[in-house]
C-alpha positions in Angstrom: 24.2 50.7 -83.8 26.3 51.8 -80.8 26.0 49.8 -77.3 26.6 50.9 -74.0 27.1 48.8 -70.9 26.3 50.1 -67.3 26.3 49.0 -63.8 25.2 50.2 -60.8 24.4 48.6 -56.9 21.6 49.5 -54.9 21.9 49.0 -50.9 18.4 48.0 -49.9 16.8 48.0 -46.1 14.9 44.9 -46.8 11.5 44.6 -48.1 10.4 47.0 -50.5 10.3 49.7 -53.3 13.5 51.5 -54.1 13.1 53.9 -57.0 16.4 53.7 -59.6 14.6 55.9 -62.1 17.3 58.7 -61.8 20.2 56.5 -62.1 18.9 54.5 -65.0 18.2 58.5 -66.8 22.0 59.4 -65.8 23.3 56.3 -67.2 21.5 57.6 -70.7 22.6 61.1 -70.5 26.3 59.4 -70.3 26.4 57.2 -73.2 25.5 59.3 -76.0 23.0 57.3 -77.4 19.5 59.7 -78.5 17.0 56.8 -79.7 17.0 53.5 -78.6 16.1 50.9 -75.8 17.1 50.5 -72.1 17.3 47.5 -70.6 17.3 47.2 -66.6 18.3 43.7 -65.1 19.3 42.4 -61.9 21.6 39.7 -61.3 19.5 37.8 -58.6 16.8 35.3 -57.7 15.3 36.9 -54.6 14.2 40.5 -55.6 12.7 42.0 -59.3 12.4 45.1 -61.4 9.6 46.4 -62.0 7.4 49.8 -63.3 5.4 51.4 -61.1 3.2 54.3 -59.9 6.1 57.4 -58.6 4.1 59.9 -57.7 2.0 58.3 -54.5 3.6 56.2 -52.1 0.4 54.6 -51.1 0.2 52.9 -54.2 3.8 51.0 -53.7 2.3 49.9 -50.2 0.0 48.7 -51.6 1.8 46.8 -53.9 3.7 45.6 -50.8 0.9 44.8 -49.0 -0.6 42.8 -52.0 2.6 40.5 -52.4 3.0 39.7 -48.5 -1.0 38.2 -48.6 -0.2 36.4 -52.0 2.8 34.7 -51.1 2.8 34.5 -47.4 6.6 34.1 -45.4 4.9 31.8 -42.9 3.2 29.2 -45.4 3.3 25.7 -44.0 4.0 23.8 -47.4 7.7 25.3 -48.0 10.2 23.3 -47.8 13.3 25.6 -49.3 14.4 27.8 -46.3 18.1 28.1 -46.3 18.7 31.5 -45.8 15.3 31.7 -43.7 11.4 31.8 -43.7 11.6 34.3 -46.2 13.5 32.4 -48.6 11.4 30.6 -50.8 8.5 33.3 -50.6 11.1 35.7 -52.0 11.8 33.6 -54.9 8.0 33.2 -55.7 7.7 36.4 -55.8 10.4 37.2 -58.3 8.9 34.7 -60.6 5.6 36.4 -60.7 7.2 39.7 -61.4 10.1 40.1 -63.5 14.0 40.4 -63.8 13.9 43.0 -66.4 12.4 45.9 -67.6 12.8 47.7 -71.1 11.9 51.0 -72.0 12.3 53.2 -75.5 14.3 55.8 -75.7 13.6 59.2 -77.8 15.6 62.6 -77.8 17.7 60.9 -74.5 14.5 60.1 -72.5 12.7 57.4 -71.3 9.4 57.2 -72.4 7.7 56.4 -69.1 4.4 57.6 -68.1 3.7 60.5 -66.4 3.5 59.0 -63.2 6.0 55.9 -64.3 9.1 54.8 -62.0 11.9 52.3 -63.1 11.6 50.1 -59.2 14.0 47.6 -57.3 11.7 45.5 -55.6 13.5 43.8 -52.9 11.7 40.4 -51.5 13.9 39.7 -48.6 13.8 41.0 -45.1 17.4 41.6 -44.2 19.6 44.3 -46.0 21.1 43.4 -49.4 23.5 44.7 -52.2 21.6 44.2 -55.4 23.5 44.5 -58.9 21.8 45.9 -62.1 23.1 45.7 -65.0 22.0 48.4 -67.7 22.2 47.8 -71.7 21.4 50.6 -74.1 21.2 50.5 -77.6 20.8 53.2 -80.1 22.2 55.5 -82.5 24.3 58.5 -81.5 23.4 62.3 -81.7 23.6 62.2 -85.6 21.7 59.2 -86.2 24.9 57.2 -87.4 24.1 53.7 -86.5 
């Protein structure tokens, strides 16, 4: 079984979507590995992963939309706010989503959905530099394990 470690940062604008689908596929086309599973994490408390609808952007504002009435910035009964009103509320909503995503890989794809992205979604108002760590694990070309 061969293991491949990855990196990469993603420079948001604040609140939002921010598609990593591409970067996750060249990380896979530059390990080697043909069959296997991806594993997308990121390293912080304040934004998520997720999988979501690529082809229409309506549906990610949607999304958006959703998450701003369910966990509202300006809610009366938080009490965490050291980096601002958003604080807390961005942490909610990280703990309703996820940190992590994993996906099977077969012949050096993805197995997403037709209309499947791989997404960075960023709780927090201001700009941020968010770290995601990538883990594959497979077999090689041959099949040797």
């Amino acid at each position: 079984m061969h293991v491949y470690h990855g990196q990469l940062e993603v420079h948001t604008r604040g609140k939002g979507l921010y598609e990593i689908t591409d970067q996750i596929e060249s990380n896979i086309d530059k390990c080697g590995i043909q069959n296997g599973t991806v594993t997308v994490f990121v390293q912080h408390t304040s934004c998520s992963m997720v999988i979501m609808e690529n082809a229409d952007p309506t549906a990610r504002r949607d999304l958006e939309e959703f998450f701003e009435r369910l966990v509202p910035e300006d809610a009366d009964y938080f009490t965490h706010d050291a980096e601002g009103r958003d604080d807390m509320p961005s942490h909610i909503r990280m703990v309703l989503t996820r940190t992590s995503e994993t996906m099977p890989i077969v012949d050096r794809k993805m197995q997403l959905g037709a209309w499947q992205g791989i997404f960075l979604f960023e709780h927090r108002c201001a700009p941020h530099g968010r770290k995601i760590f990538i883990t594959i694990i497979g077999n090689d070309c041959n099949g040797d394990l």
